[in-house]
N, C-alpha and C positions, 0 to 999 in steps of 0.2 A: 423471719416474719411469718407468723407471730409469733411473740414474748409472750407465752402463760405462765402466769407468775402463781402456783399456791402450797396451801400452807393452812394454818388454826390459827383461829381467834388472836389478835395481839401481837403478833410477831414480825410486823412490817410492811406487807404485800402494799396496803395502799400508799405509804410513803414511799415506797420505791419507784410506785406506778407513775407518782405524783413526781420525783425529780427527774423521770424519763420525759415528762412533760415540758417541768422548769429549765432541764438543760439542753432540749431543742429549742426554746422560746428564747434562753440566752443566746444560741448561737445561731439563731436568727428570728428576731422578733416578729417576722411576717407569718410564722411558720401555724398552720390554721388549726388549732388543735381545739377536741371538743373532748371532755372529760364528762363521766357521769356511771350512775350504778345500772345495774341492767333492769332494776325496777324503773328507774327512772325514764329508759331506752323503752321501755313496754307501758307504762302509760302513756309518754306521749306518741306512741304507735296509734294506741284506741282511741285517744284524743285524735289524731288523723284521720282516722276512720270514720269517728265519729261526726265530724264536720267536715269532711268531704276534704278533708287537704294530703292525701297522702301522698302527693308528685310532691309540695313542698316538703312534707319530713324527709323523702328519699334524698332530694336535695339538699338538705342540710346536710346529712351524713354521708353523704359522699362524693364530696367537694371537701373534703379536709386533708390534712397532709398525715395529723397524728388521733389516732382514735384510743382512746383509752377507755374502758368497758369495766367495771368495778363487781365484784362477785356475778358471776356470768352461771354459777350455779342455780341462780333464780329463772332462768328460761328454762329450765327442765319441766316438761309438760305444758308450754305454752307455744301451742304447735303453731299458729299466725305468727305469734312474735318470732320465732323461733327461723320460719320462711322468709321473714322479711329480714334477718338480721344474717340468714347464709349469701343473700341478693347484695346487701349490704358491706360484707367481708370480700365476699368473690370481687365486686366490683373495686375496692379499696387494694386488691392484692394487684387486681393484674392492672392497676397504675404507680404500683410499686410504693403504698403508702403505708406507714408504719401502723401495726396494728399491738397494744397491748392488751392484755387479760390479767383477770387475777380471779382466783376461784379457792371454796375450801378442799378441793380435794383434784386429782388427776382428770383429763378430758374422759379417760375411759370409764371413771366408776363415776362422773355424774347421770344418776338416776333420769330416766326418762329425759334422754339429750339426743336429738336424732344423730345417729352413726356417719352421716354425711356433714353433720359440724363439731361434733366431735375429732373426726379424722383432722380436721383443717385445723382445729386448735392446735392438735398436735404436731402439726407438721414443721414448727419450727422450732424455734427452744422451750422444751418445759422445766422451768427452774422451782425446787422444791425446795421450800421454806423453810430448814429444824426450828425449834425451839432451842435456843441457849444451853449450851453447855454449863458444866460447874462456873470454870473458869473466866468465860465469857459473862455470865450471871454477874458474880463477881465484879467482875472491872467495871460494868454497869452504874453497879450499886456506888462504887467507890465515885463514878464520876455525879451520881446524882449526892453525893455527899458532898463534894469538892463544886458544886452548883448550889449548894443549899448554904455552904460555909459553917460546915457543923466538923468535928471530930469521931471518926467512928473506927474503936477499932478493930484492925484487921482480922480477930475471931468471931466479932460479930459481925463482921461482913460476913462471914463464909457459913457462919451459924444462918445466917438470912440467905444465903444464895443457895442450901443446900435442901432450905426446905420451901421456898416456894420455886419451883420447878417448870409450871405452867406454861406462860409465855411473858413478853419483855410487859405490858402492859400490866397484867397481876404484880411482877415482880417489884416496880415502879409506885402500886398503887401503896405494895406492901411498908415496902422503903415510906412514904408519905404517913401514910399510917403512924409508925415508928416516930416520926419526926415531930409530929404534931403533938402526940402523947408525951412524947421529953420535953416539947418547949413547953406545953400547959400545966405538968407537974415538975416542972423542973429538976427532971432523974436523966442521969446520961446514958446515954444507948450502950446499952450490952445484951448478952443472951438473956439476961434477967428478965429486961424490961421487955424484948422478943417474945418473950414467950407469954409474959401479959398481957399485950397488947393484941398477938397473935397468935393465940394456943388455940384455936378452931381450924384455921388456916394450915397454921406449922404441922400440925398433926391430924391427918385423918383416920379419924377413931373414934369408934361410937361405945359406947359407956366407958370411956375409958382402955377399950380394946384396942389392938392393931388391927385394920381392915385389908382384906385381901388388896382391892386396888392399889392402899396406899405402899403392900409389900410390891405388886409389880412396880410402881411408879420406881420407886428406890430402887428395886433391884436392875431395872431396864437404865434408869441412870448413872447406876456404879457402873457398867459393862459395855454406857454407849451407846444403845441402841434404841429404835423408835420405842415407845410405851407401845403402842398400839399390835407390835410384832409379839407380844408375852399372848394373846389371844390369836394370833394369826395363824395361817398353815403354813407356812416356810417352814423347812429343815434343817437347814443349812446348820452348821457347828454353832458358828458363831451367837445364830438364835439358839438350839436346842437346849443346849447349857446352859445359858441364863435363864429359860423359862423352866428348866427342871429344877436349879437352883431356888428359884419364886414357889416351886414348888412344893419343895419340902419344907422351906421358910411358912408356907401358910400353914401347914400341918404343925409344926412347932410354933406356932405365937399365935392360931386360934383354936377355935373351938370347933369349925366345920367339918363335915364328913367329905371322904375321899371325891364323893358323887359331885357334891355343893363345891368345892374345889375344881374341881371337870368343868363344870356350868362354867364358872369363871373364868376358864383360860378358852376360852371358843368353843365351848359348849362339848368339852373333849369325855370320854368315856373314864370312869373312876378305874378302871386298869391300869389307863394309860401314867393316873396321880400314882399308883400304886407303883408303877414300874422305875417312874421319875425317883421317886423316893428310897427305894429300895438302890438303884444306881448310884445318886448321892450316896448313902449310908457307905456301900462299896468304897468309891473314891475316899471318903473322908481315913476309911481304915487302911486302903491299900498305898493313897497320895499324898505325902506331908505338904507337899506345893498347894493341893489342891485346898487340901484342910486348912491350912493357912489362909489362904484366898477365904473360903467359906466363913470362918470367923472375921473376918473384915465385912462382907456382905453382910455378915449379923450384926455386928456394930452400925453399919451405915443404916440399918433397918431401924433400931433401935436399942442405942447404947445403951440402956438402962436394962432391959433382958437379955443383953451379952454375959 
């Protein structure tokens, strides 16, 4: 206590937040629970203040059993809200009441969050969101097929899970999309019709180009690892690899200079592309493992300039 639940856009946090609710209410329907976003928790703050009632909002809030708190990232820089909701927390803990959160990002990199309720978000479980795997993507999709009572087969599932990557909501909306477009022209769902329906989506590409991001996205998803780490500072093997691999990949499928490459990976110094590239080069001649490996990252990037 507490559960801070987060994560990006789509991916679940509120539904999870939301059966932490349903399945204390099942297992005791007394149980006093008050659900709401934190914009919601900060107007009726001002509204209290504003009409002189602020012993009743304190009392609302804390006299409940389960408090549930919805993007808790919007109190950053609302320093009253901000005091009345640690008075709020502290009081709910030390009567042993269940406290959830959900936010887009860790207690420590919410922006202007005072370091005193930050601390206390963290102090219990912080459960970190991913985005769907291939294979998770996948069975997604198959189940929203087997919900729709449609036939879809199994390479156009994986043609559709491998290119919208985002989170389970895009992937969902994509699937729908798909679905709509086949029953109103009456063509059945394959890569074909995939790529008509969503050649904007499936491929981020401007004039027809491969775009840097859309090589990290790919490359960060053939290897596993967060998209957001291809720009990050970690060192670690398991990152440096794959964002050197991204690296040479941009140098071969566009047209940017070593510098404008730099930019894009966290604002890194055109030596550092230089060195990435040069080390691949290495490997590919010294590593047949490796070389192997690297031609599959090219295909996953885009089979057509393999």
């Amino acid at each position: 206590n507490p559960v801070f639940i987060y994560g990006g856009v789509g991916l679940g946090k509120t539904h999870l937040m939301q059966a932490i609710g349903q399945t204390m209410l099942k297992n005791n329907p007394k149980t006093r629970v008050a659900y709401l976003s934190s914009e919601t928790f900060t107007n009726e703050f001002i509204d209290s203040l504003k009409d002189k009632k602020a012993e009743a909002f304190r009392s609302k809030y804390r006299k409940i059993d389960l408090l549930l708190i919805d993007d808790v990232q919007f109190f950053a820089g609302k320093e009253q809200t901000q005091e009345e909701f640690f008075h709020t927390f502290n009081e709910l803990f030390q009567q042993k009441k269940q406290i959830v959160l959900t936010s887009d990002s860790p207690p420590e990199k919410i922006q202007k969050l005072e370091e005193r309720l930050a601390s206390r978000f963290a102090m219990g479980v912080v459960v970190d969101i991913q985005p769907p795997d291939l294979e998770m993507r996948a069975a997604i999709l198959k189940k929203c097929a087997a919900k729709s009572m449609v036939e879809v087969p199994d390479d156009a599932i994986m043609y559709l899970a491998q290119g919208v990557t985002s989170n389970i909501r895009a992937l969902e909306g994509a699937f729908n999309s798909v679905l709509a477009f086949s029953g109103v022209m009456g063509k059945p769902i394959n890569k074909d019709l995939i790529d008509q329906v969503l050649k904007d989506l499936l491929r981020e590409t401007s004039g027809g180009k491969i775009t840097i991001p859309w090589i990290q996205k790919r490359v960060a998803e053939f290897y596993d690892i967060p998209e957001e780490e291809m720009v990050g500072k970690k060192r670690s093997q398991n990152l440096v690899l794959p964002r050197q691999v991204a690296m040479r990949l941009c140098q071969m499928f566009t047209e940017t200079s070593l510098n404008q490459i730099g930019e894009k990976f966290g604002g890194r110094d055109h030596t550092t592309v230089m060195h990435a590239c040069e080390k691949i080069n290495r490997m590919l001649k010294n590593d047949k493992g490796f070389s192997d490996e690297f031609a599959r990252v090219k295909r996953f990037v885009d089979p057509e300039k393999s």
